[in-house]
N, C-alpha and C positions, 0 to 999 in steps of 0.2 A: 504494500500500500504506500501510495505517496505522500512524502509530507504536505500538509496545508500550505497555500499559498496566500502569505502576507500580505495584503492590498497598502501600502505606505503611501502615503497623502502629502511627501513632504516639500515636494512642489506647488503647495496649495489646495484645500480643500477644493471639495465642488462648491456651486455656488448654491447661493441660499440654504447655508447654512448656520443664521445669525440665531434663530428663535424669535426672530422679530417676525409680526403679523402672521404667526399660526408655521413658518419656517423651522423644523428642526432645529437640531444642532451638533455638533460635536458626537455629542453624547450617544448618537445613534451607532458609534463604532466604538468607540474608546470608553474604556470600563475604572471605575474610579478606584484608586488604591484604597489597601485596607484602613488606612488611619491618611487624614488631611496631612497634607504639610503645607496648609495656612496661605493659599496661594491671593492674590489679589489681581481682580483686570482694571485699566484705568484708564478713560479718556482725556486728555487735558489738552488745552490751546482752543477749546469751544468756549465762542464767545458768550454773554451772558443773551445776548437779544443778537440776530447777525442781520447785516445792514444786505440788503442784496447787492447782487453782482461783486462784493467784495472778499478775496480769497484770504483762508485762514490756515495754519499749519498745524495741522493734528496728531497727538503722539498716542497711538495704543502701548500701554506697557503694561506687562505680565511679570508678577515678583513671586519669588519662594524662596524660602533656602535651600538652597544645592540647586536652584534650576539649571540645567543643561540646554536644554530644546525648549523653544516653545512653538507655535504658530498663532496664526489669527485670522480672522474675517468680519470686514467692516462695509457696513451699508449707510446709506442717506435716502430719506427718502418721506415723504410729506406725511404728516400724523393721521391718524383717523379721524379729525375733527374738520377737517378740509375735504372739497369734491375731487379733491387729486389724489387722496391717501393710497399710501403703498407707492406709490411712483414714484421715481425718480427725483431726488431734490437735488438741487443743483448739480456740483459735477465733481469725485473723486478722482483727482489726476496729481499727476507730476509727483510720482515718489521723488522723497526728498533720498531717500536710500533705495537709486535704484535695484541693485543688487540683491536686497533685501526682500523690496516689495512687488507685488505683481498687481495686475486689474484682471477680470475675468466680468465677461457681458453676460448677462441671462437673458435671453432672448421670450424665453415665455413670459418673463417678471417685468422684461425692458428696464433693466436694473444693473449699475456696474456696482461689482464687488470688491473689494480691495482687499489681498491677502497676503499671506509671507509666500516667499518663496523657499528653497533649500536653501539656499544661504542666509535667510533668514529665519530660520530654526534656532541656528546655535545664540545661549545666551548671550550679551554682550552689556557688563560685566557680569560675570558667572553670578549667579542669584534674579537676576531681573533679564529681559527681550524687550526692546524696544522696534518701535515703527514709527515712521513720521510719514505722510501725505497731506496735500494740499489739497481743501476744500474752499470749492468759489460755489458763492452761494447762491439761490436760487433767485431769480427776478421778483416771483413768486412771495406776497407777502402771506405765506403760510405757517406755522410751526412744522420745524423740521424733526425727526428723531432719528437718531443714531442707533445702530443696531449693532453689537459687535456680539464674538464669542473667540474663544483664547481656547488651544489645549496645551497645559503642564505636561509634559511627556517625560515617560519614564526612560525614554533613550534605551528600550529594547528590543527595537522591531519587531515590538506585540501592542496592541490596543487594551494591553494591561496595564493596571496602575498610573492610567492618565486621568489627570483632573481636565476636566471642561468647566467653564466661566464661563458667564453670559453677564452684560450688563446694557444699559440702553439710555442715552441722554436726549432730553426735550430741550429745544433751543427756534425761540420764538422769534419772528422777524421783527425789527427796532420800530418803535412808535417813530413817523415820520414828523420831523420837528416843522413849525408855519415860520416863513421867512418873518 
């Protein structure tokens, strides 16, 4: 009998795989170790209200102690309070770490996704994985939400012992100021 064949993802997940709007996640392959080791996902450089058409630099970071690997997938795309929800909000481009980051189009969702690549697996500095991309915002005076999901990987080409994170930021378009 042959051994199983490892399906490894570390050129980036498929897409829609945030948990956002009813989408999976991670979790569908990767199976959680027996005890946490305390991991955190974090999106920072989202502005408090974003002005449109103006771009913003966004950093996903994944921490634990001993991280080795980690990945990620990050969306944009208008709240369910808007007649555009789930679409597309403005535009995820310009990895700031090419090398790192990739884009993948979902074509049923008409959704770009933003993910690590293989070189952006490994942690950088050991305990934390960082990502940075540019988001230019929507024209659109919507509220946008962010959708992300992270795996902590145990670095042994098994979908054992990896944690999955999910978290998700609301970031509402600026009250336009009367000259």
């Amino acid at each position: 009998m042959a051994a199983p064949v490892v399906h490894r993802l570390s050129d980036g997940p498929p897409p829609a795989h945030t948990g956002g709007f009813g989408e999976p996640t991670c979790s569908q392959c990767h199976q959680p170790p027996a005890t946490s080791r305390s991991p955190t996902l974090t999106l920072s450089g989202l502005p408090a209200s974003f002005e449109p058409g103006r771009s913003y630099e966004i950093e996903i970071a994944s921490r634990a102690p001993n991280l080795t690997r980690a990945g990620f997938e990050l969306s944009a795309r208008f709240d369910r309070g808007s007649d555009l929800a789930a679409h597309q909000a403005g535009l995820l481009s310009a990895a700031l770490d090419p090398q790192r980051v990739g884009f993948t189009f979902d074509s049923t969702r008409n959704v770009v996704y933003a993910h690590h690549t293989l070189e952006g697996t490994w942690a950088r500095p050991a305990g934390a994985n960082r990502w940075r991309v540019r988001w230019t915002a929507p024209v659109q005076r919507h509220t946008v939400v962010f959708h992300a999901a992270s795996v902590i990987a145990s670095d042994d080409n098994s979908p054992l012992d990896d944690e999955v994170l999910t978290t998700s930021v609301l970031v509402p378009a600026a009250i336009p100021t009367s000259p």
